[in-house]
LOZA-427571 format. One line per field, with one value per residue (C-alpha): x, y, z. Coordinates in steps of 0.02 Angstrom, whole numbers. Example, Ala and Ser with C-alpha at 12.3 -4.5 7.8 and 13.67 -1.06 7.14 Angstrom:
<doros>
X <- c(615 / 684)
Y <- c(-225 / -53)
Z <- c(390 / 357)
</doros>
This chain:
<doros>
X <- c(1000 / 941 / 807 / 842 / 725 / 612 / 583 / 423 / 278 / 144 / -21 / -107 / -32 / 57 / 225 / 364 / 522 / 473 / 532 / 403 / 347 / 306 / 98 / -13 / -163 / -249 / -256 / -235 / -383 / -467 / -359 / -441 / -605 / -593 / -550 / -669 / -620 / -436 / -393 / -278 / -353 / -313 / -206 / -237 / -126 / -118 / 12 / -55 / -197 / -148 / -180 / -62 / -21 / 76 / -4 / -1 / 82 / 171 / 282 / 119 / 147 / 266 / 288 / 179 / 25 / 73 / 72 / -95 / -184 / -101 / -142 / -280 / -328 / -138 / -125 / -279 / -253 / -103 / -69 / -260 / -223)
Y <- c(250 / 123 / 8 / -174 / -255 / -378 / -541 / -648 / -728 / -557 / -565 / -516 / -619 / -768 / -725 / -808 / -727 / -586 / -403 / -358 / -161 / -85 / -80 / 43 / -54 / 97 / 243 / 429 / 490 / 336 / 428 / 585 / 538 / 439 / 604 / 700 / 895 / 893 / 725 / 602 / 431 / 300 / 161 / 7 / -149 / -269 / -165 / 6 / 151 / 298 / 451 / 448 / 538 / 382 / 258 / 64 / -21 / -205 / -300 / -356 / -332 / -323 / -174 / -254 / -282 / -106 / -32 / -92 / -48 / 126 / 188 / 68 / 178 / 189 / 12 / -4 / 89 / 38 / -63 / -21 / 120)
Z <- c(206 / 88 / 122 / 115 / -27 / 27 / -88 / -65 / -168 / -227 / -141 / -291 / -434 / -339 / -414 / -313 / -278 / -326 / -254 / -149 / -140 / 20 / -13 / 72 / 149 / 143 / 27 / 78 / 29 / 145 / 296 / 220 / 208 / 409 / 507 / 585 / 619 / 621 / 717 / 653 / 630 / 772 / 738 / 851 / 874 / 1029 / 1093 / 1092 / 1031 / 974 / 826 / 692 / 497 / 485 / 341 / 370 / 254 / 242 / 99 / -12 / -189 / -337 / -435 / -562 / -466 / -361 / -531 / -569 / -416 / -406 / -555 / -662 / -808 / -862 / -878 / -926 / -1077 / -1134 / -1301 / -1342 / -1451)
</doros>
């Protein structure tokens, strides 16, 4: 099933309307680096407490700006040479 595409203005940029790219507010290797032995870090809302694999993520960025914080030295060298 297709996901519906979510427009808004890009937390990083300020570009309105723009498609909006589902953002992990924390890396994998953070979740990596958080667990101690083999439990699953615990995710906490008002709601509830409990381990998960499952990253957090939310409609943040554009695929610009997602582009840029995923992968830096790519864009970083680009048009340089």
């Amino acid at each position: 099933m297709a996901r519906k595409k979510q427009r808004g203005t890009c937390a990083l940029c300020l570009g309105e309307d723009r498609e909006l790219q589902r953002s992990h507010l924390l890396g994998r290797a953070i979740y990596s680096l958080n667990r101690e032995g083999k439990d699953d870090p615990v995710i906490v809302t008002p709601k509830e407490h409990t381990p998960t694999q499952k990253q957090i993520w939310h409609h943040l960025l554009c695929w610009d700006c997602e582009q840029r914080v995923v992968h830096p030295a790519k864009l970083d060298t680009r048009g340089r040479v």
